[in-house]
N, C-alpha and C positions, 0 to 999 in steps of 0.2 A: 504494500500500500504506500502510498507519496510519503512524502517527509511529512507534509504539511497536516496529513490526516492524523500520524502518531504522533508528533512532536504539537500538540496543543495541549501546552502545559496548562497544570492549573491555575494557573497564574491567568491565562488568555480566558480561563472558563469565569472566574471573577471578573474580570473587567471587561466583560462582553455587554457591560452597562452602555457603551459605547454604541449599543446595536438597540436601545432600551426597548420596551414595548411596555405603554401604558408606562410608563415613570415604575416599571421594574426594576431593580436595579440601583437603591435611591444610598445605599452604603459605601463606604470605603473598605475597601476590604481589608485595609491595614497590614498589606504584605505579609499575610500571616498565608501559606499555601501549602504546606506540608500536610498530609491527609490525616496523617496522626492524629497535626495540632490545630488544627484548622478550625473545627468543631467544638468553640466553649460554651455556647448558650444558645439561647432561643435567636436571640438577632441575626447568630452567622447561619444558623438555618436559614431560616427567611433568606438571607443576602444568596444562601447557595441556591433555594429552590430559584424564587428571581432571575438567577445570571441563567440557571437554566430555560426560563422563558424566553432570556434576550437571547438565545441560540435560537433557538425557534423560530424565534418573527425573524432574527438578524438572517436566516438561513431558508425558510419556508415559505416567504414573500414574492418570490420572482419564478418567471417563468422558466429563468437558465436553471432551476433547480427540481424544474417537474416538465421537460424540453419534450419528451416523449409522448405527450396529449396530441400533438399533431397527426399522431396515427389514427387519431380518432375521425369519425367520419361529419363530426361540427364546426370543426378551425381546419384551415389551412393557413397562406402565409405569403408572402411576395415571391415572383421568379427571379429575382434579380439583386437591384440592391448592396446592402453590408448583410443581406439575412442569410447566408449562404448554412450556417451551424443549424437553425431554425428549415430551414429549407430541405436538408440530407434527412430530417426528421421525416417531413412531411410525404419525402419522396419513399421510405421504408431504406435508404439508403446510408444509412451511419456508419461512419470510420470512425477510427480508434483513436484518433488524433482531433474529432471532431471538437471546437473550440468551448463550445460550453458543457461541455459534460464532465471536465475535472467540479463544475460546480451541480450537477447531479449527483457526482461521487459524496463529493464533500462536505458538504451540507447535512445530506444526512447522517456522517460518521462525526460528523461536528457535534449533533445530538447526541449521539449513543453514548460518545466520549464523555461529556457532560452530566447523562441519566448516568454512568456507569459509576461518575465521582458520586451521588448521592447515593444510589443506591450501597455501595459497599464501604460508605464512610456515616452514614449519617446517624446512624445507631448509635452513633458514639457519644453525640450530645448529650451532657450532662444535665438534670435540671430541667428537660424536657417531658412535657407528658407522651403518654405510647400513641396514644391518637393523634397529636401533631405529626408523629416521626413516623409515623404511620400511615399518614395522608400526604407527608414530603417523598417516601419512598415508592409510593403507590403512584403518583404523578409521575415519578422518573421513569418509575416502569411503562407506564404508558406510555411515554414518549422516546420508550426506548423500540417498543413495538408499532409503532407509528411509525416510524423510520425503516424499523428492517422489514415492514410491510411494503413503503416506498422502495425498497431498495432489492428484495426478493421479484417483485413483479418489473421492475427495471433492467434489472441487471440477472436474471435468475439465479444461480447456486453464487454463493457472498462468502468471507469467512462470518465466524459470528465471533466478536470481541465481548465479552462478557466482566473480563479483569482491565486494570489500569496499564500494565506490564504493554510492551510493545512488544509484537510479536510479530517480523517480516516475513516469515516464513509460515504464517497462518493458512491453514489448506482450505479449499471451497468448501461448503455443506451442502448436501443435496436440497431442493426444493421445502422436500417434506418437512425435514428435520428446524427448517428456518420457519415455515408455520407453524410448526409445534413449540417453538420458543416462544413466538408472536402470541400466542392462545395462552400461554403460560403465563407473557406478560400482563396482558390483559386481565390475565382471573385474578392476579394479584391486585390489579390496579383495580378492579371491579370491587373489593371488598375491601379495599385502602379507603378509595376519595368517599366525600359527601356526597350526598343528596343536594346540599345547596353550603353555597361558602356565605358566607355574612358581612366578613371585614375584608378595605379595600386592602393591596390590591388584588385580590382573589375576587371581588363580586361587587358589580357599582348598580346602580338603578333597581334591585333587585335580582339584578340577573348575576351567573355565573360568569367569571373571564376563566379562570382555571381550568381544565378537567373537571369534568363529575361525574359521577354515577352516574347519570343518564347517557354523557356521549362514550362513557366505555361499551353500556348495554349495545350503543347502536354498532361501535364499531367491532366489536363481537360478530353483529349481525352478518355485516359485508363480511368481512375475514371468513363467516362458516362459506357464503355463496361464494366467495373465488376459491374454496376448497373444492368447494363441490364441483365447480369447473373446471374448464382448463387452466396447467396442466394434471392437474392431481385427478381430475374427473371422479371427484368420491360419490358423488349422488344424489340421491334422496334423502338420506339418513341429515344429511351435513346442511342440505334444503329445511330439513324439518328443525335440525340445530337452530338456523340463523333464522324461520319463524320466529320458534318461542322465545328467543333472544330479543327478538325486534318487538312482538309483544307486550315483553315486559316494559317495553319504555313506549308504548301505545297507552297500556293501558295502566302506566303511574303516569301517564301525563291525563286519561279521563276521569283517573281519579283522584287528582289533586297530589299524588307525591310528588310529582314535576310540575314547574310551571309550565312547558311548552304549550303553545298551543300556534294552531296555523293562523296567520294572518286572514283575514276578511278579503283580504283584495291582492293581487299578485304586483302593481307596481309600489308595495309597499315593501315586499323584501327586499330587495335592492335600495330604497329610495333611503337620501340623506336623512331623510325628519325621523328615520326607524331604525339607523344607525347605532344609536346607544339603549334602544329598548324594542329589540326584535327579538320578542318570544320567542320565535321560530326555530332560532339559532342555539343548538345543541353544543356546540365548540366554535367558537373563530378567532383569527389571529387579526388583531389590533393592533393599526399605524394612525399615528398622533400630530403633528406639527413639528417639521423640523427633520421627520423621516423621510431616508430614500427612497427605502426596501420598495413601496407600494410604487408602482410604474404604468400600471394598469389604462389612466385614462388616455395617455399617449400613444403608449404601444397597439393600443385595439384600433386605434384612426388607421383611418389612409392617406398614403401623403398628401394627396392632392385636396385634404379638406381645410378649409378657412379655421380651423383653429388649430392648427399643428397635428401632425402624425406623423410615427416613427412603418407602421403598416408593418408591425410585430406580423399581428395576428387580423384575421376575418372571417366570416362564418362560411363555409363551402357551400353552396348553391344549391343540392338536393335538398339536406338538412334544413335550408330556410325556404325550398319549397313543400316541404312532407310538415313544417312546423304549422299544427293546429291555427284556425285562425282564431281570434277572440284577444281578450286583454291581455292572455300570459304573452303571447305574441307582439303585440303591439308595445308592453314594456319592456321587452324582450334585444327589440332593433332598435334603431335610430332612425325613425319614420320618414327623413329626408336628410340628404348629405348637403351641407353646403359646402361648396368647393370653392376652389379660389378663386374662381371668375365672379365669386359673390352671387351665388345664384341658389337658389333650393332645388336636388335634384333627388326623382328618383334613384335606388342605389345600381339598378342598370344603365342609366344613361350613361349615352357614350358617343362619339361623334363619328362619321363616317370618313374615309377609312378611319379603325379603331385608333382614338388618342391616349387611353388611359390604361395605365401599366395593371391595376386592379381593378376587375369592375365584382366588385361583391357585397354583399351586405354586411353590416357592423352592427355588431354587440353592444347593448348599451348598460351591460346590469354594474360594472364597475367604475363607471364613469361618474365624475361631480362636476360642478359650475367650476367658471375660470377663477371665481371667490369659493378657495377652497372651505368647505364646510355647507357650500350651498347646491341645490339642485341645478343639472345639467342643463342649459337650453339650447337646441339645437339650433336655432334661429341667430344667435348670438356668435360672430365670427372673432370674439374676443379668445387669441391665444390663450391656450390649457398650458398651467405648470404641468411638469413632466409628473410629481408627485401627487400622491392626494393621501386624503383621509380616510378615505373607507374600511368598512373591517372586512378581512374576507373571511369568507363562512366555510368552516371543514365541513360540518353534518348539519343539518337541517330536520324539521321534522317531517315536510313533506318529503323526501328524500325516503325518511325510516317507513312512512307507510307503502312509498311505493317498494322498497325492500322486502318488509312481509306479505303483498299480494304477490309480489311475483314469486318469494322462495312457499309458499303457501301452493302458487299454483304448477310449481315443477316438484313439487315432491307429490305431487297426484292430488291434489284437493281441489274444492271451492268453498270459501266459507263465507257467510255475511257478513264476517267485521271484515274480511281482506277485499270484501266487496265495496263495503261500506266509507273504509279507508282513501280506498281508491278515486270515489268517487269524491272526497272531501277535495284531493287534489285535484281532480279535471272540472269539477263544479266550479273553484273559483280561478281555475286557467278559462272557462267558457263566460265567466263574470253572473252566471246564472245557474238554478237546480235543475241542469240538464240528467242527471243520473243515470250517465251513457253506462254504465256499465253492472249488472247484474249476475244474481246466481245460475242462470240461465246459461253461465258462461261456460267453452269445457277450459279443465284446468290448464291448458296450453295456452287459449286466449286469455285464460286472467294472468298468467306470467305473461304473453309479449306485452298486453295493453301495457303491464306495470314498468315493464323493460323499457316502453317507450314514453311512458310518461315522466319517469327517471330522467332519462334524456334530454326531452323537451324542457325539463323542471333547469335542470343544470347546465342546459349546452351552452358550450363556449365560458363558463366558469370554472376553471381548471387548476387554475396557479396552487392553488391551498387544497383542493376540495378531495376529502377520504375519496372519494370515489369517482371520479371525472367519468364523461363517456367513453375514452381508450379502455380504462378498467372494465369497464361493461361488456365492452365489447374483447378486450383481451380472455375474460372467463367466459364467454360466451363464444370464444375461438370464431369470432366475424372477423376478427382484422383483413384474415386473407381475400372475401369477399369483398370487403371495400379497397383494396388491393387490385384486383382484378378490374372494379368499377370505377376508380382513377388512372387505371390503362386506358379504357375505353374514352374515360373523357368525354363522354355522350353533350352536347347541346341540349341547353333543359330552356322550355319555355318559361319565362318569369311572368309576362304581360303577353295578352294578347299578341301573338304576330313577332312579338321579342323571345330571341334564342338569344343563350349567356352560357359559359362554362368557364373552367379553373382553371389558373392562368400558370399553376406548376405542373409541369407535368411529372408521370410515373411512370418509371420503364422498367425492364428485370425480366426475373421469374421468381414465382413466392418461394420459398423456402422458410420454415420455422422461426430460423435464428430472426428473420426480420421482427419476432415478437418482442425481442429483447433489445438493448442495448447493448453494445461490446466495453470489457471492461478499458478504462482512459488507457492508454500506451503507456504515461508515466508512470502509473503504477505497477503495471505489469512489469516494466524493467525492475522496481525493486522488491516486487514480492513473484515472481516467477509462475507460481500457482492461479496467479490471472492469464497467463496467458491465453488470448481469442484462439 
């Protein structure tokens, strides 16, 4: 593994205050870093759990750190450009040298390094109660399986670092053996955290910042359904697992153990005014004033729009032709692009012969006003800072119900709460009690609806998010079909009479490996057992 990955002293894990998240972080550490002596009281707890947050956001924030969503069949990306790292993504084509993936790598060993200093030093604290040190250890471990969950489905077989020691000569672990840690982590962290935190910075408005109970129950849930998929394809049994998992945080949020509850209206998850008090939000990572990590409102432009764009990312043209109409839609895009000619345009227009490098639609769930802290107006060709405020959301609760309808309907069932679930989320993506979906259903149809209401729910929110639509579709071994269907490159009608398609192309032949990512080159030189 890199230097950079083992050599993060603890020294770098304290002063990762520098990356803060939410005014985490607010201690000096006092050059005290020695694991022994590190731990005298309650405050250097706190100070360690903290610096462990700021790895998190410092590392969890950006898209060079979750690069592999592009294989997803909701974003693609510019043909041209400085996107060329973003781009081999998109094409199913990654080298080993590819420029952003030492920060795929790293990031997440950045985490594990840090969960690994709490978890096997923090027992040490003297003068502490067993339930603080208890809910500090239980956090690490989640974030230690948060990571090698990122990092298993990235990268496939990983070593697993579990001690502080540096180990260059650490051997891969097969698949399985790195879920079964992930599951391990997680059960610890499940019966560590709260139900609900109290005191800042753990929980502000009411709501949880930290971990809790509830987003370990959810993230349980996914973890059983990409078992159950590919590659491990364990089944039904692991189907019926990530049910009663997903369940149990359905039904403590109907009956009042959890706050969660779904938003009344869909342009309200995303929007500014629900930023600090969105029930909905199971887990998210929180950037404040004066942070970089968040890049989101720029990156999703295209360049050619009147308020800046970097044309990161954009939505692929099936995906926002198959996307339902109604409000989740409508808050979904950015109903007209204005570009630089100052004009309001449809997002296909385009001039004869073609003038414009991208012609696709754009995602609006990330984006704020040019006055950071306020709503986005599209109308307004006032230049966007590169950063903003927004929180990104890991887990959601509309997320967790469409989880249990679909793992409910591939382990052979139909029930009427996964019915019922279901329909909470398409009722207010249609703005109305359409109640498109029913027991009437067979269990195949209530898994896709849920497969795609998933999708539609999340697409093109990636950066942070437990489960993006590549995940969905990685355990659901589609990648290679939308592989096949960015060969073709078909012309899709947007408007009447209007044909538009994507503007990178994909060439090759599938092979498996394209699921994964290839381990970075530098590392491979110094641990050899990476070798691609």
């Amino acid at each position: 593994m890199k230097t950079r990955i083992f050599k993060i002293l603890l020294g770098a894990i304290m002063l990762s205050g520098m990356f803060s998240c939410d005014q985490f972080l607010t201690e000096d550490p006092k050059g005290r870093l020695a694991s022994q002596t590190f731990f005298t009281n309650k405050k250097d707890l706190d100070l360690v759990l903290n610096s462990l947050y700021s790895v998190v956001s410092s590392t969890q924030g950006s898209n060079t750190t979750n690069t592999n969503f592009l294989g997803g069949d909701d974003v693609s990306t510019h043909p041209a450009s400085n996107k060329i790292s973003l781009r081999q993504h998109d094409q199913y084509d990654v080298p080993d040298n590819n420029a952003w993936m030492p920060s795929m790598w790293l990031g997440h060993w950045r985490v594990v390094k840090a969960s690994n200093f709490i978890i096997n030093n923090a027992a040490k604290t003297p003068d502490v109660s067993e339930t603080d040190i208890r809910s500090a250890i239980a956090q690490a471990h989640y974030w230690r399986a948060f990571s090698y969950f990122a990092l298993v489905q990235t990268f496939g077989p990983v070593p697993i670092m579990l001690e502080e020691e540096i180990n260059y000569e650490a051997p891969l672990v097969p698949i399985e053996e790195i879920y079964s840690m992930v599951l391990e982590d997680l059960k610890i962290a499940e019966q560590g955290v709260p139900i609900q935190y109290t005191v800042e910075p753990y929980a502000r408005n009411g709501m949880n910042i930290a971990v809790s109970q509830g987003a370990v129950k959810a993230s349980l849930a996914y973890v059983y359904m990409a078992m159950a998929g590919w590659p491990l394809n364990k089944g039904i049994e692991y189907y019926q697992l990530a049910a009663a998992k997903a369940k149990e945080v359905i039904d403590g949020a109907d009956n009042g153990t959890y706050y969660y509850t779904l938003l009344d209206e869909y342009w309200k998850v995303y929007s500014w005014e629900y930023n600090e008090k969105n029930s909905e939000v199971l887990l998210g990572h929180r950037y404040y004033q004066n942070e970089w990590t968040n890049w989101a409102p720029l990156a999703d432009f295209l360049q050619d729009m009147a308020q800046g764009g970097w044309n990161d990312t954009n939505c692929e043209i099936k995906f926002w032709k198959e996307f339902p109409e109604g409000p989740r839609k409508e808050a979904s895009f950015i109903p007209k692009l204005l570009l630089t000619d100052g004009e309001l345009h449809d997002w296909w227009y385009d001039t004869d012969p073609p003038s414009r490098a991208v012609v696709a639609p754009c995602f609006a769930k990330t984006v704020e006003g040019a006055v950071r802290g306020t709503e986005f107006d599209y109308t307004d060709p006032t230049p966007l800072m590169m950063v903003g405020d927004k929180m990104h959301q890991v887990i959601r609760l509309s997320e967790v119900y469409c989880w249990y309808a679909e793992a409910v309907g591939r382990s052979g069932q139909v029930n009427a709460q996964a019915v019922e679930v279901l329909n909470r989320v398409r009722n207010r993506a249609d703005g109305k009690a359409s109640n498109r979906y029913s027991t009437a259903m067979t269990p195949e149809q209530l898994a896709e609806a849920a497969y795609d209401e998933h999708g539609w729910e999340i697409g093109g929110y990636y950066w942070c998010g437990f489960a993006s639509r590549y995940r969905d579709m990685f355990r659901m071994y589609r990648v290679k079909d939308h592989f096949e269907f960015r060969k073709q490159n078909p012309l899709i009608e947007v408007a009447p009479g209007i044909f538009r398609n994507e503007a990178v192309p994909v060439t090759g032949t599938w092979d498996d490996s394209k699921m994964y990512c290839p381990y970075p080159n530098g590392d491979a030189i110094l641990n050899p057992n990476l070798k691609n």
